[in-house]
C-alpha atoms as one frame of an Amber mdcrd trajectory, in Angstrom:
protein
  13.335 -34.694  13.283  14.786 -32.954  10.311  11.901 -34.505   8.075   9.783
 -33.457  10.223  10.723 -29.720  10.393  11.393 -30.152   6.216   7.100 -31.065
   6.174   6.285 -28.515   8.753   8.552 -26.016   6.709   7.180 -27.069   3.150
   2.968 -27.269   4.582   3.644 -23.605   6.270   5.035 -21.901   2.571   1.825
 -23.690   1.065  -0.364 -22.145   3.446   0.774 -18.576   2.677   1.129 -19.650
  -1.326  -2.405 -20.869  -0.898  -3.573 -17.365   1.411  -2.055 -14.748  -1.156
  -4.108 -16.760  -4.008  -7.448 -16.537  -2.345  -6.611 -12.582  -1.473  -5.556
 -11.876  -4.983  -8.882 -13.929  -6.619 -10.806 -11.613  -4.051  -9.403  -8.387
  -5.064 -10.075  -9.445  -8.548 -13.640  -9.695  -7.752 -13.356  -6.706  -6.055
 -11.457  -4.432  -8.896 -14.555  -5.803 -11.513 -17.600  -4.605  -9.070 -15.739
  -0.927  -8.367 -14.269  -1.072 -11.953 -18.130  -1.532 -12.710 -18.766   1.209
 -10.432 -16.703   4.010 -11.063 -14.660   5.643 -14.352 -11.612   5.318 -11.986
  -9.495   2.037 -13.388  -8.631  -0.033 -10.156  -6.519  -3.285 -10.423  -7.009
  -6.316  -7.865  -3.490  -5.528  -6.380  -5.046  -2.341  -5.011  -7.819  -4.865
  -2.775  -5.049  -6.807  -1.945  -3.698  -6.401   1.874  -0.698  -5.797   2.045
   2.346  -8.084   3.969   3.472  -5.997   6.768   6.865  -5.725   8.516   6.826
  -7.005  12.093   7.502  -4.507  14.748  10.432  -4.751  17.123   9.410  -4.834
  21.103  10.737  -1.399  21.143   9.100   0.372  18.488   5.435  -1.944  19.801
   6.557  -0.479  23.112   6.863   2.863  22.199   3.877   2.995  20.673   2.204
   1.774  23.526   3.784   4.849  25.801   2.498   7.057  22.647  -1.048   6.057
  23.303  -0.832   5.714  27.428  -0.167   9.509  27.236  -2.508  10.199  24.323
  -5.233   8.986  26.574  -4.207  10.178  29.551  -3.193   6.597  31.439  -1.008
   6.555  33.789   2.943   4.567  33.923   2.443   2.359  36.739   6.001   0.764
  36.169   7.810   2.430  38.885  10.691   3.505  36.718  12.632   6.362  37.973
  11.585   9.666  36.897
């Protein structure tokens, strides 16, 4: 089983190797045509999406309750209030 997790482990790290390759060969395509396009001087980093920090339950939550009341839903969870 420990191979097996090793291979799973190893293909997963290619997969996101292989990912941030084809984004970064995209945003140099992407720099050239608005480098072409413009006199501002843009590098393929700035096409490049960037890796985002995963969001605890609580802050996913909260922002959840943020747009409930934005929108004017209604908390249907029968906590005490």
């Amino acid at each position: 089983m420990k191979k097996l997790n090793a291979l799973i482990e190893r293909k997963n790290k290619l997969r996101k190797w292989e990912k941030q390759a084809a984004d970064y060969r995209a945003g140099i395509i992407a720099s050239v045509i608005a480098n072409v396009n413009t006199t501002k001087n843009y590098k393929p980093e700035d096409f490049v999406p960037k890796e985002k920090k995963k969001k605890s339950w609580k802050e996913q939550l909260e922002f959840v309750e943020m747009l409930n009341e934005a929108f004017g839903g209604e908390d249907k969870r029968g906590g005490a209030e």
